[in-house]
C-alpha positions as a Markdown table, in Angstrom:
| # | Residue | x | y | z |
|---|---|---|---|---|
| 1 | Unk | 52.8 | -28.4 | -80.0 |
| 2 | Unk | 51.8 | -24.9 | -81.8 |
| 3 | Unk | 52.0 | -25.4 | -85.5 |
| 4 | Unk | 54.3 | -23.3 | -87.1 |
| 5 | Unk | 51.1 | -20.8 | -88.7 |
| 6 | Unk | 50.0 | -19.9 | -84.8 |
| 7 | Unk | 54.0 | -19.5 | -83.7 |
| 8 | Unk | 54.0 | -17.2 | -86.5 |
| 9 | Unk | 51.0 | -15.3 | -85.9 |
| 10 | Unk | 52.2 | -15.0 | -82.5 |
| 11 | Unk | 55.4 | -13.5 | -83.7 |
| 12 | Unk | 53.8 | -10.8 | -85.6 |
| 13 | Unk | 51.7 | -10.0 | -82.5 |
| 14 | Unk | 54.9 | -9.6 | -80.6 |
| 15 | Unk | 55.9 | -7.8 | -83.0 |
| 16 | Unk | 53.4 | -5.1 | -83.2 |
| 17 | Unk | 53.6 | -5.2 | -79.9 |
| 18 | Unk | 57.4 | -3.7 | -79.6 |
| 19 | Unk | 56.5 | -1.7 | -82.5 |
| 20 | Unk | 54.5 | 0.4 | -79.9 |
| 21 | Unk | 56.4 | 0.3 | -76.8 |
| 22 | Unk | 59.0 | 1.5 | -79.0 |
| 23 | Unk | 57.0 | 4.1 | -79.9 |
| 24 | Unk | 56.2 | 4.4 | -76.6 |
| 25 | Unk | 59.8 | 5.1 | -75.2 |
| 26 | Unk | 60.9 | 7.3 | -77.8 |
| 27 | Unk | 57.5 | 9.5 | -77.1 |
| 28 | Unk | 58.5 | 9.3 | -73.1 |
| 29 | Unk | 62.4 | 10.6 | -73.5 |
| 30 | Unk | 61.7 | 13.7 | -75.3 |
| 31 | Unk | 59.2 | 14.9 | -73.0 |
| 32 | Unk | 61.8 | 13.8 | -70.1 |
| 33 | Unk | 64.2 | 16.3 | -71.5 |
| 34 | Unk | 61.5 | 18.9 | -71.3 |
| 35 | Unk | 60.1 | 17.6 | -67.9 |
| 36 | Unk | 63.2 | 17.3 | -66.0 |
| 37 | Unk | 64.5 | 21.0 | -66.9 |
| 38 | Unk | 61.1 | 22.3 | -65.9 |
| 39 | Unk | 61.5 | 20.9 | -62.5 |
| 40 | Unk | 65.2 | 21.8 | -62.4 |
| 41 | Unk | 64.9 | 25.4 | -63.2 |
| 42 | Unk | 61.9 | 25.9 | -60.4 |
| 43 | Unk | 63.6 | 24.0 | -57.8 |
| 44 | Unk | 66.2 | 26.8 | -57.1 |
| 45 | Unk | 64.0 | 29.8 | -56.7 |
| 46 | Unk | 61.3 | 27.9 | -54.6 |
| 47 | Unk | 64.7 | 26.6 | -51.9 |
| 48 | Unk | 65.4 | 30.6 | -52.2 |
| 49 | Unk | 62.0 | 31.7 | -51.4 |
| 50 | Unk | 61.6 | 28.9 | -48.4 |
| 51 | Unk | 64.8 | 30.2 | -47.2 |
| 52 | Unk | 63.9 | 34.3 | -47.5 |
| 53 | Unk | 60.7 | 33.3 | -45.4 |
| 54 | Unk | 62.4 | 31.7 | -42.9 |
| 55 | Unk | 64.7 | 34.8 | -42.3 |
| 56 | Unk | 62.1 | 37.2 | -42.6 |
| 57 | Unk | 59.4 | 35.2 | -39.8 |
| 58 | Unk | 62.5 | 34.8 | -37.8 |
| 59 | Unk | 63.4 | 38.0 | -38.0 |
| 60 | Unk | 60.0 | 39.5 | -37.0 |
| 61 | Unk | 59.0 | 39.2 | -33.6 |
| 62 | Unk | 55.4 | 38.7 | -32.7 |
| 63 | Unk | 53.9 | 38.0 | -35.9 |
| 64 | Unk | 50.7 | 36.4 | -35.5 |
| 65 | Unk | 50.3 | 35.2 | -39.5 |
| 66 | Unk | 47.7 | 32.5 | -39.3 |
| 67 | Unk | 49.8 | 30.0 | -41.9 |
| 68 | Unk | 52.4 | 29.8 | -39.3 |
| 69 | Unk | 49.5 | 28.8 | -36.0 |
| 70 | Unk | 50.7 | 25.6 | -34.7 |
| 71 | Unk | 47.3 | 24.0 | -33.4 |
| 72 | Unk | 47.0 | 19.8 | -31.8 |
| 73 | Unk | 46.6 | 17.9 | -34.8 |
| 74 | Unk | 43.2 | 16.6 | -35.0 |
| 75 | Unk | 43.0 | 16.3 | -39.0 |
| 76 | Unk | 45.7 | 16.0 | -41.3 |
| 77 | Unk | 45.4 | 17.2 | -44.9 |
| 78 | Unk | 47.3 | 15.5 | -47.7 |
| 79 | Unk | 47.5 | 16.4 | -51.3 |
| 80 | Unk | 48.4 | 13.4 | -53.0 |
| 81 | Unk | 50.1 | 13.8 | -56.5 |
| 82 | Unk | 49.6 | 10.8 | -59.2 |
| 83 | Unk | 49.3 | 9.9 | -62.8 |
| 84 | Unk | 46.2 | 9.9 | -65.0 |
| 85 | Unk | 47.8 | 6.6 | -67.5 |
| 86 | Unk | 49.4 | 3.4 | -66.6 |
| 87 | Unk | 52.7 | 1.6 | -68.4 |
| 88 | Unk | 55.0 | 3.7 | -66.2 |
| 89 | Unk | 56.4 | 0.3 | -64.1 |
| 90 | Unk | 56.0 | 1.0 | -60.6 |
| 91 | Unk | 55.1 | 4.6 | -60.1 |
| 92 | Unk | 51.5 | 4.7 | -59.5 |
| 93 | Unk | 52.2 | 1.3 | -57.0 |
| 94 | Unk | 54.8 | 3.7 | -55.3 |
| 95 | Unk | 52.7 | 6.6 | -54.8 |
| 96 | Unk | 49.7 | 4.5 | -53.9 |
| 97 | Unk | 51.4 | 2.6 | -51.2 |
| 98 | Unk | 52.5 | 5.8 | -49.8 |
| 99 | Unk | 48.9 | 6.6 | -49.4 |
| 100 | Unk | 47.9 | 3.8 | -47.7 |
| 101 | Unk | 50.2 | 3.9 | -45.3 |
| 102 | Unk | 49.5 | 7.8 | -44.2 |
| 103 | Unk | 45.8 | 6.5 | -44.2 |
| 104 | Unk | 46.5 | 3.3 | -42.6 |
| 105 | Unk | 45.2 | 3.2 | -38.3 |
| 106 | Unk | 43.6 | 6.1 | -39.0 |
| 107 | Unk | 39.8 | 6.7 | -39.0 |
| 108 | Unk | 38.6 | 8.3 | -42.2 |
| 109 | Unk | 37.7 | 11.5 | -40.7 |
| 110 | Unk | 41.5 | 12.1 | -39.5 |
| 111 | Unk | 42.5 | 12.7 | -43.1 |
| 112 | Unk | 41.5 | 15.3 | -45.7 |
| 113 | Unk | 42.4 | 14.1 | -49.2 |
| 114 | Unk | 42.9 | 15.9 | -52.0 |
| 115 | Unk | 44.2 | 13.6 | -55.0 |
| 116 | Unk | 45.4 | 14.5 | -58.4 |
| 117 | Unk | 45.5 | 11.6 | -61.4 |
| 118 | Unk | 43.2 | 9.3 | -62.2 |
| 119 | Unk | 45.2 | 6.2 | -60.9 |
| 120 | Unk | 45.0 | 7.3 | -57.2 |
| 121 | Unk | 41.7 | 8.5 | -57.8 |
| 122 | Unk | 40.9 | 4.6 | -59.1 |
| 123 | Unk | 43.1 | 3.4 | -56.3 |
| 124 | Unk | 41.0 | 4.9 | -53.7 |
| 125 | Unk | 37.5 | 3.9 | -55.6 |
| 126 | Unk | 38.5 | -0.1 | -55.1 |
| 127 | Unk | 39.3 | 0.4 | -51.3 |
| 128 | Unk | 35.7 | 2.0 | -51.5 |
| 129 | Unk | 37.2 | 5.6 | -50.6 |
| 130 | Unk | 36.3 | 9.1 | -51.9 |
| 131 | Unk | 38.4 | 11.7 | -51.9 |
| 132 | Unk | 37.6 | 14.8 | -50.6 |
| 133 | Unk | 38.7 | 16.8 | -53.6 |
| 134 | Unk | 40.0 | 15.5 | -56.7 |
| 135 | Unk | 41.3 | 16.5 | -60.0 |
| 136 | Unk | 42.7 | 14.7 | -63.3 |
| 137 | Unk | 44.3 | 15.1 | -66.4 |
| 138 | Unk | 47.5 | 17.2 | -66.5 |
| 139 | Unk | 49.5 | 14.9 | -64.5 |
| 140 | Unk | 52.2 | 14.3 | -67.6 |
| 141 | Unk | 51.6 | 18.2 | -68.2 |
| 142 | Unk | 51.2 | 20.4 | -65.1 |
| 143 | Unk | 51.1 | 24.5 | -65.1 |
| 144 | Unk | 51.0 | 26.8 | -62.5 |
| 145 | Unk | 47.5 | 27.3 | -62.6 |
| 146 | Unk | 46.9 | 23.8 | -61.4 |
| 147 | Unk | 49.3 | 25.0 | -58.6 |
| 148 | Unk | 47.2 | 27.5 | -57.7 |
| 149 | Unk | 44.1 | 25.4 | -57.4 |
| 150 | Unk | 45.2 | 23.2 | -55.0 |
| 151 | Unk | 47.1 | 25.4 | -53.3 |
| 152 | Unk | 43.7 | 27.5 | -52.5 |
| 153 | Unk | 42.1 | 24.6 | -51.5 |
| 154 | Unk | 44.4 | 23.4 | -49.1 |
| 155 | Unk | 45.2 | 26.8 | -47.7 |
| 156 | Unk | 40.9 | 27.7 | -47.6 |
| 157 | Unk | 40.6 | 24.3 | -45.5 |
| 158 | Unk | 43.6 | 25.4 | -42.9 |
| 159 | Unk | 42.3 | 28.7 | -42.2 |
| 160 | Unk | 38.9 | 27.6 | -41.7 |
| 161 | Unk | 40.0 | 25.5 | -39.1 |
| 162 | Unk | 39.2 | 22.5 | -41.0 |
| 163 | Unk | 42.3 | 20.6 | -41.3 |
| 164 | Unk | 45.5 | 21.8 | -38.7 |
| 165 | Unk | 48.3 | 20.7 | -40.6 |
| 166 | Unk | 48.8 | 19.7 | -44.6 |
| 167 | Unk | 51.4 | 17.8 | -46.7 |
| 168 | Unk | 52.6 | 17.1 | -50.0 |
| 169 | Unk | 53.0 | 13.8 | -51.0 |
| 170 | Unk | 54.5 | 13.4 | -54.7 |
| 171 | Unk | 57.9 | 11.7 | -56.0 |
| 172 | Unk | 60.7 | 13.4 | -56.5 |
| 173 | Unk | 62.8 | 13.0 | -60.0 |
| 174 | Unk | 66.4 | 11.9 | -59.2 |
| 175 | Unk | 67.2 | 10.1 | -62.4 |
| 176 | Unk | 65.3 | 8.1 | -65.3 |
| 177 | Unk | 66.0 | 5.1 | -63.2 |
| 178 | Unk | 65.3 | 6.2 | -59.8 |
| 179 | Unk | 62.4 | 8.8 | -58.4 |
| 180 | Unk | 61.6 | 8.8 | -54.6 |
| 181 | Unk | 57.8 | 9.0 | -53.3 |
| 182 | Unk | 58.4 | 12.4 | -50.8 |
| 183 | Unk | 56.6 | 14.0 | -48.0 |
| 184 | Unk | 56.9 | 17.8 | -47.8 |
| 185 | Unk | 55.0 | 19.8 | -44.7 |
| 186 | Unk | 53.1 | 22.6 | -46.6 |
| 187 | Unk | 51.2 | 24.2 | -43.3 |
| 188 | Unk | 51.4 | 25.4 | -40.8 |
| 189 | Unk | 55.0 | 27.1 | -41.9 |
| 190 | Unk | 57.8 | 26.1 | -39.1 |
| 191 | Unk | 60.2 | 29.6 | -38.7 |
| 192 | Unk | 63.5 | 28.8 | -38.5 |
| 193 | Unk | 65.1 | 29.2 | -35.5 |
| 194 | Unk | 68.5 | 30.5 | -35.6 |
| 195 | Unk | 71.7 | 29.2 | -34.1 |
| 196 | Unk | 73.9 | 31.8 | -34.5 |
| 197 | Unk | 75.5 | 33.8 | -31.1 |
| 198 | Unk | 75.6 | 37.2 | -31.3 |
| 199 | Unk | 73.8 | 40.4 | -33.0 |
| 200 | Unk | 70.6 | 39.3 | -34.8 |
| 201 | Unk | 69.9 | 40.7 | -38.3 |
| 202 | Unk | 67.8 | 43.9 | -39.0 |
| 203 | Unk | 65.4 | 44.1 | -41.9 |
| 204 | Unk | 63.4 | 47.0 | -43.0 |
| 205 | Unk | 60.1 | 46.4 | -45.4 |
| 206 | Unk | 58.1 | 48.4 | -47.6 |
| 207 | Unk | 55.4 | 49.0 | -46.4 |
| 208 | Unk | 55.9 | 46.9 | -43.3 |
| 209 | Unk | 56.3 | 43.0 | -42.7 |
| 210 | Unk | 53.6 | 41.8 | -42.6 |
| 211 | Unk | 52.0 | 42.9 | -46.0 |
| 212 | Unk | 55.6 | 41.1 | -47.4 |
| 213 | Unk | 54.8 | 38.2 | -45.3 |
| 214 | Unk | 51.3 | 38.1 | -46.5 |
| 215 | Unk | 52.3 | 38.4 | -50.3 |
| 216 | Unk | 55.1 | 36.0 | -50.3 |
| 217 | Unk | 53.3 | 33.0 | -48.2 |
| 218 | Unk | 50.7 | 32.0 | -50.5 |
| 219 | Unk | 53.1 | 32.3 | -53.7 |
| 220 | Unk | 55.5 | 30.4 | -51.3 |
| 221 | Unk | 53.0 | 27.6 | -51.2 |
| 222 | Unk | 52.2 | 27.8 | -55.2 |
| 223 | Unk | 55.4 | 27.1 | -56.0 |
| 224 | Unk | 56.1 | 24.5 | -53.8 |
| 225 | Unk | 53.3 | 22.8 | -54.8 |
| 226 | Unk | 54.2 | 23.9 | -58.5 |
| 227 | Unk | 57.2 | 22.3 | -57.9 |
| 228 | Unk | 56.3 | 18.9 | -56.8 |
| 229 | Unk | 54.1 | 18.8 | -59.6 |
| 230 | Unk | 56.4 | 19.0 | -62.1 |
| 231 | Unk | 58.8 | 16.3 | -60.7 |
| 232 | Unk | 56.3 | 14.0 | -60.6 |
| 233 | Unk | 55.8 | 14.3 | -64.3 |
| 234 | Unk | 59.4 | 14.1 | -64.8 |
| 235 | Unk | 59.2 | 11.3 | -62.6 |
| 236 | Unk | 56.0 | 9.3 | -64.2 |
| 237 | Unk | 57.8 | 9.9 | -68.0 |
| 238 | Unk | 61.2 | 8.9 | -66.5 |
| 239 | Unk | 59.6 | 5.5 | -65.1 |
| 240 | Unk | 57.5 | 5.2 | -68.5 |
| 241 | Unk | 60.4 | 6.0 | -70.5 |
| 242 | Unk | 62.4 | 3.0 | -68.3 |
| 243 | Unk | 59.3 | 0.5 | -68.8 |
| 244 | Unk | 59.0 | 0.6 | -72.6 |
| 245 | Unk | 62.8 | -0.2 | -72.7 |
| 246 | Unk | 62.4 | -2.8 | -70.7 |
| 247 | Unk | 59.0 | -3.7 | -72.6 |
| 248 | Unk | 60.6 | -3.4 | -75.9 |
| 249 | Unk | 64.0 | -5.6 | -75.1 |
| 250 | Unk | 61.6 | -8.0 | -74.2 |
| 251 | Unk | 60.0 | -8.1 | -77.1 |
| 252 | Unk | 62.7 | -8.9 | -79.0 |
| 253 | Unk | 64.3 | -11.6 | -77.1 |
| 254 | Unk | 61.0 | -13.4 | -76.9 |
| 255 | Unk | 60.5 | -12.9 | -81.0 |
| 256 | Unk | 64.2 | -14.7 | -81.0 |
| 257 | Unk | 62.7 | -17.1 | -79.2 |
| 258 | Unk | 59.8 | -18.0 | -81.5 |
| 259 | Unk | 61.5 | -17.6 | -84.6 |
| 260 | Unk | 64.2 | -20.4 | -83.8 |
| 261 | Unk | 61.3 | -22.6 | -82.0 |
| 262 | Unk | 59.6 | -21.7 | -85.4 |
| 263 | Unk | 62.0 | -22.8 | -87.9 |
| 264 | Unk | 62.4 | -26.0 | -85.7 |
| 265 | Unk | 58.8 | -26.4 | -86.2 |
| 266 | Unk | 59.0 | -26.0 | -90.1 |
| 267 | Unk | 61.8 | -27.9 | -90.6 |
| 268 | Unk | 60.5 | -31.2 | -88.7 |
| 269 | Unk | 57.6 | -30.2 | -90.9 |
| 270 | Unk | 59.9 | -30.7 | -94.8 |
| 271 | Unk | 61.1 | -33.5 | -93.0 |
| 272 | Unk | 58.2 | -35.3 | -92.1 |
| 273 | Unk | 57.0 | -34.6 | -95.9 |
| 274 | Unk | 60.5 | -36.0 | -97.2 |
| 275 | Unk | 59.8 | -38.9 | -95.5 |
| 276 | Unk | 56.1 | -39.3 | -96.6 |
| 277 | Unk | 57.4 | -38.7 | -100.3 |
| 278 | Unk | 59.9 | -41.2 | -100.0 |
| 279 | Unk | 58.2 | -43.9 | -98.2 |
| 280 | Unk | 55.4 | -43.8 | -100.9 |
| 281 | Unk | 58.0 | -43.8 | -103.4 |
| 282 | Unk | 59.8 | -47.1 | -102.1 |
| 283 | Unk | 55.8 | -48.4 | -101.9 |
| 284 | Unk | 55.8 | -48.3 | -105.4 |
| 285 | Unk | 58.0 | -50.0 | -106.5 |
């Protein structure tokens, strides 16, 4: 049985302990408030600019954009969106499962990685896999430029023929308690293909479609990519946030636990020097 010094240095350890996940959660909620209405305020315009694409390719007949060639799937492309810290509960497992299962049956050279955070990136290293591109540290704290850069790096590899189809994998904020690991099809871009009987719409462009179509695709693909960014790190702070509660309630039913088991431990202690005292004294006389 621990003696009633180690239960006590254990109980400041614990202590210490849920000091910091404490800290830890309170850190994690106010940049969830930020977070989540970052990724709520670019989630409308990027459904409005899928949508004005989708009209406008359908609209145009014959236009040969290469972002919307459908080509047999040889090599996929996936850009793979994870955290660079840990302590977020089972986010990075999430997100790494999902990987492993779109790499899964599949010979290496079938997929095209590109991989953001360092816990992927770590992932991939113990199943002794490199990623093709990589980059790390602004998962908690994306910007568009980040966008941009793997947005160019995906679209670079579908045009030059290297890759004929990429995805987005990331998880999607739905609440501080729940986020969803998502696939979203980046290229090539499907036109929608209207159901509606009847006269089809006319558009006219300035100067003509296809310097519109050529403008708004790649922004199109920034944002979309912008987009899952940012609900990840919503995400990854929302399952932090979640953790350290759990982390810190923890904490404190276990010091309950040690401070009654340690004032059983003391008090057997006075009583087994009571008894010492007062058997010597009844020696005596």
């Amino acid at each position: 049985m621990p003696s009633a010094r180690e239960i006590n240095r254990r109980i400041k350890s614990v202590t210490n302990t849920q000091q910091i996940t404490k800290a830890m959660k309170m850190v994690s909620s106010v940049r969830l408030r930020r977070a989540q209405e970052r990724a709520l305020a670019t989630a409308p315009f990027t459904e409005k600019m899928e949508g004005m694409l989708q009209r406008l390719s359908a609209a145009i007949p014959g236009e040969n954009n290469p972002l919307f060639i459908q080509r047999d799937v040889k090599r996929t492309c996936y850009i793979i969106i994870g955290s660079d810290k840990g302590l977020a509960g089972a986010f990075n497992s999430n997100i790494n499962k999902e990987m492993v299962s779109l790499l899964k049956d599949k010979p290496r050279s079938a997929s095209y990685l590109i991989v953001t955070g360092r816990k992927p990136v770590d992932y991939l290293k113990h199943l002794r896999i490199t990623p093709d591109y990589k980059r790390t540290g602004f998962s908690d704290k994306p910007n568009f430029g980040h966008a941009q850069n793997l947005a160019r790096k995906a679209t670079e590899e579908f045009l030059a023929g290297n890759v004929d189809e990429v995805y987005l994998v990331y998880t999607k904020f739905k609440s501080a308690l729940s986020q969803v690991v998502t696939q979203t099809k980046l290229l090539p871009i499907e036109p929608s293909v209207s159901e509606k009987s009847g006269p089809s719409e006319e558009y006219l462009f300035a100067p003509d479609a296809g310097q519109v179509l050529s403008t708004l695709l790649p922004q199109y693909i920034d944002m979309v990519i912008y987009n899952g960014l940012l609900q990840s790190a919503a995400s990854e702070l929302g399952a932090r946030m979640t953790a350290m509660t759990g982390a810190t309630d923890n904490a404190g039913e276990l010091i309950e636990k040690l401070t009654v088991h340690y004032n059983k431990v003391r008090q057997a202690g006075i009583t087994n020097e009571l008894t010492e005292i007062v058997s010597g004294a009844n020696a005596l006389q």
